[in-house]
C-alpha positions as CSV (number, residue, x, y, z in Angstrom):
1,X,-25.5,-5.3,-1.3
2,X,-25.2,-2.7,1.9
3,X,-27.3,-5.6,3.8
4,X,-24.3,-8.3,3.0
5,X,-21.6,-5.9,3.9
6,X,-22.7,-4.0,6.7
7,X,-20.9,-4.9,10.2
8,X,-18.2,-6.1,7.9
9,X,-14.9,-5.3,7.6
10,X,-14.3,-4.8,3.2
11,X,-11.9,-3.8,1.1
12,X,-13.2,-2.9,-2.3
13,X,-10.5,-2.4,-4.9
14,X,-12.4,-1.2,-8.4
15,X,-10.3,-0.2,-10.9
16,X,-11.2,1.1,-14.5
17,X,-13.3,-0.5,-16.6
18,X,-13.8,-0.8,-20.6
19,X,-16.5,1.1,-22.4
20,X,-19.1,-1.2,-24.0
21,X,-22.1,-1.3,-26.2
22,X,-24.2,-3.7,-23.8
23,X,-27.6,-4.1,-22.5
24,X,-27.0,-2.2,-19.1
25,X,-29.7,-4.2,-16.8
26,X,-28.2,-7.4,-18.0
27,X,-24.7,-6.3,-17.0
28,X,-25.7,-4.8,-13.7
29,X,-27.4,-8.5,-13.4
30,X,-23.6,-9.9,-14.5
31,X,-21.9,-7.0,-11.7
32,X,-24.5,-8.3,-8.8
33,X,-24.2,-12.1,-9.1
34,X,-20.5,-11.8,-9.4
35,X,-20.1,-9.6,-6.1
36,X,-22.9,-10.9,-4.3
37,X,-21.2,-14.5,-4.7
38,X,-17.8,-12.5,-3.5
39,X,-19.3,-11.1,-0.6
40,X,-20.8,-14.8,0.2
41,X,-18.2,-16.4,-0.1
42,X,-15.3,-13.7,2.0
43,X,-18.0,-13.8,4.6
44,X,-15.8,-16.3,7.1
45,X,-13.0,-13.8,6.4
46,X,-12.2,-11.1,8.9
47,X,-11.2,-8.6,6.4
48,X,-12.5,-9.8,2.6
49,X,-10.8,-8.1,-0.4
50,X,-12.8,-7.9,-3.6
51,X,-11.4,-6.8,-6.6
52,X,-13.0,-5.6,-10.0
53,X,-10.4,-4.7,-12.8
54,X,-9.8,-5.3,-16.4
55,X,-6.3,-6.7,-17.9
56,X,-5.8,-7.2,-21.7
57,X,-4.7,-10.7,-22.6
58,X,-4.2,-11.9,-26.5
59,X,-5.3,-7.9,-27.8
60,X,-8.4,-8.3,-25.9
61,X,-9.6,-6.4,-22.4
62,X,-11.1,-9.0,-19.8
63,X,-12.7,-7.7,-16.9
64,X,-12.3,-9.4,-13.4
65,X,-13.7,-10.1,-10.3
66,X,-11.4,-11.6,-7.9
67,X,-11.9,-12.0,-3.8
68,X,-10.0,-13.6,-1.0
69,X,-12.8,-16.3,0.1
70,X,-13.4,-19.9,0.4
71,X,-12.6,-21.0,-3.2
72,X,-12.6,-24.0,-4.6
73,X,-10.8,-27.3,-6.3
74,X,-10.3,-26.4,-10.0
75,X,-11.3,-30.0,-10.2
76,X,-14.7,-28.6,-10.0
77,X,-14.3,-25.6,-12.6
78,X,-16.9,-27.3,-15.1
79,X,-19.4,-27.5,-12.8
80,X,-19.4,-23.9,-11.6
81,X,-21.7,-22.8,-14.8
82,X,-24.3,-25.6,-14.7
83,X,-28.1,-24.8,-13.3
84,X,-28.5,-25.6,-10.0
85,X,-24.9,-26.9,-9.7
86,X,-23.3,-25.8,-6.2
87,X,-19.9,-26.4,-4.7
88,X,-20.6,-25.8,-1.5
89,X,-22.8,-27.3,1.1
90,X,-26.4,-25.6,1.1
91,X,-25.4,-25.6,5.4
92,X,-22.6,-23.2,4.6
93,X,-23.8,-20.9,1.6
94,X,-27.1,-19.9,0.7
95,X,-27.8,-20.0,-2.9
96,X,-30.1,-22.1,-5.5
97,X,-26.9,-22.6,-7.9
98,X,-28.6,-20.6,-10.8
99,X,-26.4,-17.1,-10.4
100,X,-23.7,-18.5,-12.4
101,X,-25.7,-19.9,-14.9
102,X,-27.7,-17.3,-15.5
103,X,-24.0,-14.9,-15.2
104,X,-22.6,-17.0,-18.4
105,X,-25.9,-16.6,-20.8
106,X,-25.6,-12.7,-20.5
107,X,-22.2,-12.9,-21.3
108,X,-22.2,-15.2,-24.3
109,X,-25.5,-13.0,-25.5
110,X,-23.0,-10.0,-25.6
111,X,-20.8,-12.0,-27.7
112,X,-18.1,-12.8,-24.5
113,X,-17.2,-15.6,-23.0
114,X,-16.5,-16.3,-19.1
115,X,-14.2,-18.6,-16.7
116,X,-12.9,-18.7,-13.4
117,X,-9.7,-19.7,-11.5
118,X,-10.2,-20.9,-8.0
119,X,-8.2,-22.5,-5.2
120,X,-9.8,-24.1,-2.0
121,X,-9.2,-21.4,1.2
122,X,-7.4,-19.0,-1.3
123,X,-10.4,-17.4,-2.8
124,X,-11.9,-17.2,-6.9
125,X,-11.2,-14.7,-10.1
126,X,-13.7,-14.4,-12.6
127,X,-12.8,-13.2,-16.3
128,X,-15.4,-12.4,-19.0
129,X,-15.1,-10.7,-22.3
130,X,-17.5,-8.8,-23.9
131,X,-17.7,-7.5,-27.8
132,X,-15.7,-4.9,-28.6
133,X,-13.6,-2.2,-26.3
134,X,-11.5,0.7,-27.0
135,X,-12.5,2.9,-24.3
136,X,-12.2,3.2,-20.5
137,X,-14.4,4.7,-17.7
138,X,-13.1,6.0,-14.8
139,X,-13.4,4.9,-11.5
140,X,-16.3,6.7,-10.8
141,X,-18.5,5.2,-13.5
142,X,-17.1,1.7,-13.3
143,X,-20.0,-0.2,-12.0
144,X,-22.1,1.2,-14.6
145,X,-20.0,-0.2,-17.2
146,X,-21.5,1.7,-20.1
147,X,-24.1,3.4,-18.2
148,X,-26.0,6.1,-20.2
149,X,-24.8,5.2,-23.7
């Protein structure tokens, strides 16, 4: 991703992540698509802010990706993990419309589920689950997400 941020001016906020028994090439596939879409979608930004994180909500820890691009309507939200659906003009943002698809079949394999909350010009979150988690990683090992186990 240096290619897509270079001459760019990014704030990267990662915090901690879960520990999770997972397939680790199909979550650094999950971790790519969902921060190569942020970084393509803060490009018309001057300063993008993308944010990786976990929160717990109903006993369970969901991990995030959030940025402070384009967005989009919520009106949309269904379409977002349909092959080859796209929100945004082909003009504007590269893309066959397949990341998110193929983003959502990892996750259900791992036994999670994923959504998104949007607003046009305000940017996108994106929440998944995964299995099971009782432990964190620190910072440091956060984009491995269960690296090494």
């Amino acid at each position: 991703m240096k290619a897509d941020s270079r001459g760019r001016e990014i704030e990267w906020k990662v915090g901690s992540l879960p520990y999770v028994e997972c397939d680790v090439g199909l979550m650094k596939q999950v971790f790519q698509n969902l921060l190569s879409n942020a970084l393509k979608f803060t490009r018309p930004r001057a300063r993008a802010v993308i944010e990786i994180g976990q929160q717990g909500e109903n006993g369970n820890q969901v991990i995030y990706v959030r940025d402070n691009g384009v967005g989009f309507s919520m009106k949309y939200v269904d379409k977002l993990f349909g092959v080859f659906q796209r929100l945004h003009r082909t003009e504007d943002f590269e893309g066959t419309g397949v990341g998110l698809a193929t983003v959502q079949r990892i996750i259900q394999k791992h036994g999670g589920r994923i959504w998104a909350d949007g607003e046009l010009d305000k940017g996108a979150s994106f929440y998944f689950t995964l299995g099971s988690s009782d432990k964190s990683v620190n910072d440091t090992h956060a984009t491995g997400l269960g690296e090494g186990t």
